[in-house]
Structures are given as structure tokens and as C-alpha cells.
N, C-alpha and C positions, 0 to 999 in steps of 0.2 A: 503494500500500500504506500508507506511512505520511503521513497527514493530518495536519499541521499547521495550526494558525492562524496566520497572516500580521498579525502586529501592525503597525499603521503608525507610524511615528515621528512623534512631536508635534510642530508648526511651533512654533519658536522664536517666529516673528513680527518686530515691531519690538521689545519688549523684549529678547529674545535678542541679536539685534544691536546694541543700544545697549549692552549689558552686557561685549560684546568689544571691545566700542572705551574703556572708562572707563578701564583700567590703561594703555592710549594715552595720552588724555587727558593721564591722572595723570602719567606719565612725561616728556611735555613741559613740566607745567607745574612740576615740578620741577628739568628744567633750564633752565625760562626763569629761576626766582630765584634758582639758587645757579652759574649762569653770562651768560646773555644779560644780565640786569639791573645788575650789577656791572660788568659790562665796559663798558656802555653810559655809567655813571655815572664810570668810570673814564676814556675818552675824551673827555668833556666836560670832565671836568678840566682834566687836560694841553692840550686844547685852550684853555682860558679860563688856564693856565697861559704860553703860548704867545703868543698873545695880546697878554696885559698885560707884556711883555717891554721894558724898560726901556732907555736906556744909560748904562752904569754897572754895573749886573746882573752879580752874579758866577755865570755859570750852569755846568753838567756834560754833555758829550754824552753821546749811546750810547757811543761809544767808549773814552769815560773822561776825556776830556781837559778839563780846567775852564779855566775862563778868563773873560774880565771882556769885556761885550758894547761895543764902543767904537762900532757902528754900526748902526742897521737900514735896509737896503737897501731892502730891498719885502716882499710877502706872505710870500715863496716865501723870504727869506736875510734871514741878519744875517752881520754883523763880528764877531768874537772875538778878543780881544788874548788870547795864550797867555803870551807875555814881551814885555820893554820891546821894542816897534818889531818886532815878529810878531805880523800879522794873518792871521785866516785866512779865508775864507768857509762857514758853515756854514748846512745846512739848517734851518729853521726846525724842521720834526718830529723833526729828531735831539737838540735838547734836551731831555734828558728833566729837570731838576730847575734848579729856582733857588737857589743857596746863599744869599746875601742878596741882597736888594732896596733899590736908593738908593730916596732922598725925594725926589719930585716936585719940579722947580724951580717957587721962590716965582713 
């Protein structure tokens, strides 16, 4: 009875499709520069921080505890004098800050 026309819907194609994925896109590459990049640039730091770790060094753990580096053991530890004749062993990655830095022996 009632005859309609059957309209077909227009293929998108590949523009259509590339046009769903761009706010994608956009979205990652927004958190690539306001977190992936920073953090990246931050860990190289602390790493090159780490590093050039001194003895003599009056450094800060995570923990809070500051102290004056009397020893570097190996990759992985150093020595930390907390007070006169208390040493402690601490991780190398738990320093996070250097207060001052001695001068290179002549």
C-alpha cells in the first residue's frame, strides 16, 4: 500500500574513517606533552642526579632522612652517615635530592 523510496546511506569511505580516529589522535598527543614527555625528562634527571653522587654529598631520601654520603658501594647502594658513627645502607633510587655537592679532589 504505502511505497516508499529506500534511500541508501552514503559510504563514508576512507575519509569518514580517518575523521573518527583524528580527536584519537589529538587526544594522545596531548597526553604525550603534558605527561609522557615531562616524566620522561624528569627520570633522566634524577637519574644523571644519581649518578654523579659524590662522597661527601649531603643528600635526602624518600623517607626524609638527610645525611652526608661517606661511601659508594656499587651501582645498586651507597653509605649514609645520618650522625657521628651511624651509617646506614641506602638504595641508590631512594635519593631523591642532593643538598650540597663537595668539590672534586685536586
Amino acid at each position: 500500500m504505502f511505497a516508499t523510496p529506500a534511500y541508501a546511506q552514503s559510504a563514508g569511505g576512507i575519509a569518514g574513517g580517518l575523521t573518527s580516529f583524528v580527536p584519537l589522535i589529538l587526544i594522545f598527543a596531548i597526553m604525550y606533552i603534558l605527561l609522557i614527555r615531562p616524566q620522561h625528562k624528569k627520570m633522566k634527571e634524577h637519574k644523571a642526579m644519581v649518578a654523579a653522587l659524590r662522597r661527601g654529598d649531603q643528600v635526602v631520601t624518600q623517607g626524609g632522612v638527610i645525611g652526608k654520603v661517606s661511601k659508594i658501594k656499587d651501582d645498586a647502594e651507597v653509605e649514609v652517615e645520618i650522625a657521628d658513627g651511624v651509617k646506614v645502607r641506602v638504595v641508590r633510587a631512594t635519593i631523591t635530592q642532593v643538598l650540597s655537592k663537595t668539590d672534586p679532589a685536586a
